[in-house]
Legacy VTK file of the C-alpha trace (Angstrom):
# vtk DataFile Version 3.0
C-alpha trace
ASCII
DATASET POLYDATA
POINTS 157 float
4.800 -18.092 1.734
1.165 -17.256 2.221
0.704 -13.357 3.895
-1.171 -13.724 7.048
-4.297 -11.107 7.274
-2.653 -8.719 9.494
0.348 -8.158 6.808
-2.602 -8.162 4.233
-4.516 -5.496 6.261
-1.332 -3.305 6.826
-0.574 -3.239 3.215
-4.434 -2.070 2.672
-3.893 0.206 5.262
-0.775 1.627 3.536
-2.799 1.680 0.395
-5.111 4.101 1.508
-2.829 6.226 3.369
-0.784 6.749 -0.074
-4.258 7.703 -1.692
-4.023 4.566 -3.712
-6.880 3.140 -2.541
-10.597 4.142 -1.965
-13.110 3.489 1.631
-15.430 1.910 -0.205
-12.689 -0.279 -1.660
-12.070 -1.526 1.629
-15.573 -2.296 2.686
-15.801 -3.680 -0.555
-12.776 -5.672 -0.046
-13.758 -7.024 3.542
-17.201 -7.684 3.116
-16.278 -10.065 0.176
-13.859 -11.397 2.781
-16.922 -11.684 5.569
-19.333 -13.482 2.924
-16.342 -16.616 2.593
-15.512 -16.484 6.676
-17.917 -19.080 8.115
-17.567 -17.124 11.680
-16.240 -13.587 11.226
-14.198 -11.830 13.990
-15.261 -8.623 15.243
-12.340 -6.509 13.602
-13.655 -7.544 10.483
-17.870 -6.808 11.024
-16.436 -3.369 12.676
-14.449 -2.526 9.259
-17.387 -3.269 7.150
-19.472 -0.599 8.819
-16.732 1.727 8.566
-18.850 3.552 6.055
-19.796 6.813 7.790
-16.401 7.358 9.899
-12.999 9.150 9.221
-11.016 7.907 6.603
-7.564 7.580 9.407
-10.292 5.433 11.449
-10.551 3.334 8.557
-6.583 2.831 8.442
-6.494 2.679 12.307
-8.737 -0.630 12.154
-6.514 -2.075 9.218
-3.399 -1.618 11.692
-5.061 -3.107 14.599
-6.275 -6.229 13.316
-4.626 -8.959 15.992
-1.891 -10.936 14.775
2.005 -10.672 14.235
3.425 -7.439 11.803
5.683 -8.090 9.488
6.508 -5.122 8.231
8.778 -6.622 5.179
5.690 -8.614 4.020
3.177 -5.551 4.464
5.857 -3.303 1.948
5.725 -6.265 -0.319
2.394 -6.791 -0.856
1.261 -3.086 -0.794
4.166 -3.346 -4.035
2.111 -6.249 -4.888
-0.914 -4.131 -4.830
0.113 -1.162 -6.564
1.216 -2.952 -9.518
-2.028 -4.388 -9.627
-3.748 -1.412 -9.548
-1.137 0.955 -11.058
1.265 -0.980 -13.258
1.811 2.497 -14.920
2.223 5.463 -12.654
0.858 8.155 -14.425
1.132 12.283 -14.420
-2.304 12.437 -12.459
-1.102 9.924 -9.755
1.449 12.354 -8.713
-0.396 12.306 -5.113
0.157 8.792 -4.689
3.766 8.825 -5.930
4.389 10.879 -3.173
2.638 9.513 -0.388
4.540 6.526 -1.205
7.260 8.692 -0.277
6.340 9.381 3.064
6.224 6.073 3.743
10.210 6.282 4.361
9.230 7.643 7.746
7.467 4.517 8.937
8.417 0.970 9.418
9.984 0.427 5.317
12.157 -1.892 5.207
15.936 -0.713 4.421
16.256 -1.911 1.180
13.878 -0.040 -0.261
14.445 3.071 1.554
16.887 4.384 -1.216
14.534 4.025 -4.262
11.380 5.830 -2.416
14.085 8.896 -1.843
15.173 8.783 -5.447
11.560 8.644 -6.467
10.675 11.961 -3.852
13.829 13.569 -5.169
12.885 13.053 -8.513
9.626 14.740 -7.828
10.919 17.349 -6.544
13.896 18.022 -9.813
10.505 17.529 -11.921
8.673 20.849 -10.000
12.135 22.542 -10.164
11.930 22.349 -14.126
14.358 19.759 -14.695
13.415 16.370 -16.165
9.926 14.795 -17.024
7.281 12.275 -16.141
9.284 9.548 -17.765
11.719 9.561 -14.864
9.056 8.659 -12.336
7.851 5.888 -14.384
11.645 4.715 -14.399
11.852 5.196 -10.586
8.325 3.440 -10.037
9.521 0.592 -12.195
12.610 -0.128 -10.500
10.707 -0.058 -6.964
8.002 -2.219 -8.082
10.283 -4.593 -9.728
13.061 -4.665 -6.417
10.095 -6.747 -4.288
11.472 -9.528 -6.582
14.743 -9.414 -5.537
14.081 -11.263 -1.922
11.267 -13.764 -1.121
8.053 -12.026 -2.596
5.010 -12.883 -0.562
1.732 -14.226 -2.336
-1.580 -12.215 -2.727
-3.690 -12.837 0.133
-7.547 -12.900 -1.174
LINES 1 158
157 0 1 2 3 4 5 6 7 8 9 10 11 12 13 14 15 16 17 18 19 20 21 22 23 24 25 26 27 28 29 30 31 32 33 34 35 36 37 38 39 40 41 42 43 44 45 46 47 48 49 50 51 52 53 54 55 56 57 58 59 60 61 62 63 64 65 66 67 68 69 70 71 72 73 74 75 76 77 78 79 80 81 82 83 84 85 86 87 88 89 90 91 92 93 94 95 96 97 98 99 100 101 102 103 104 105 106 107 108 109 110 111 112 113 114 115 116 117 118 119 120 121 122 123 124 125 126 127 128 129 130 131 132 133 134 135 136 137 138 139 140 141 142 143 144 145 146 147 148 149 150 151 152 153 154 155 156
């Protein structure tokens, strides 16, 4: 199965809500995408000079690109994309581990609902004093490794 753009862009999007991804990663990312489009849409152009706004206008124009959402796919490949960039969560990415948790609240799909509250919970034991790092590493593990137990969607370049 090969991710259409708008599950690719809603996975970016995700990515930079969580803090796991930069502005200038995006532009970076798009522009590359412009330079092999022989006729770019206007979504895209408008994200590449996305340079002096807001960072949630930068995620707004990820969500809106036209097309279909899939939020299943999206999930997947921002998984996809964190173990790419974060194969190891580490003691300094607390921020992203959780954002990721927030994500609960938005379109996740159910079957990985129960490992992002274990992770948040987790957290939390972790500032009460109880447990260490180790145990987020276990948690991030086992919700980076679930996207392989369904159909896992293909990295969309």
């Amino acid at each position: 199965m090969n991710p259409e753009l708008k599950e690719m862009t809603e996975a970016l999007g995700m990515m930079v809500q969580i803090g796991g991804m930069s502005q200038h990663e995006i532009i970076a990312w798009i522009v590359d995408l412009i330079e092999k489009t022989e006729n770019p849409p206007e979504w895209m152009i408008e994200l590449s000079l996305s340079k002096g706004r807001h960072i949630l206008d930068v995620v707004h124009l990820l969500h809106d690109v036209p097309g279909v959402s899939n939020p299943d796919t999206a999930f997947r490949l921002l998984l996809n994309l964190l173990e790419e960039k974060y194969p190891n969560l580490k003691i300094e990415d607390e921020n992203i581990a959780r954002n990721l948790c927030f994500l609960v609240h938005s379109s996740v799909p159910k079957e990985f609902e129960n490992l992002l509250y274990q992770l948040d919970g987790d957290l939390d034991m972790i500032h009460e004093g109880y447990g260490n790092w180790t145990v987020i590493q276990e948690d991030y593990r086992e919700l980076l490794d679930s996207r392989n137990s369904h159909a896992q969607p293909e990295k969309c370049t």
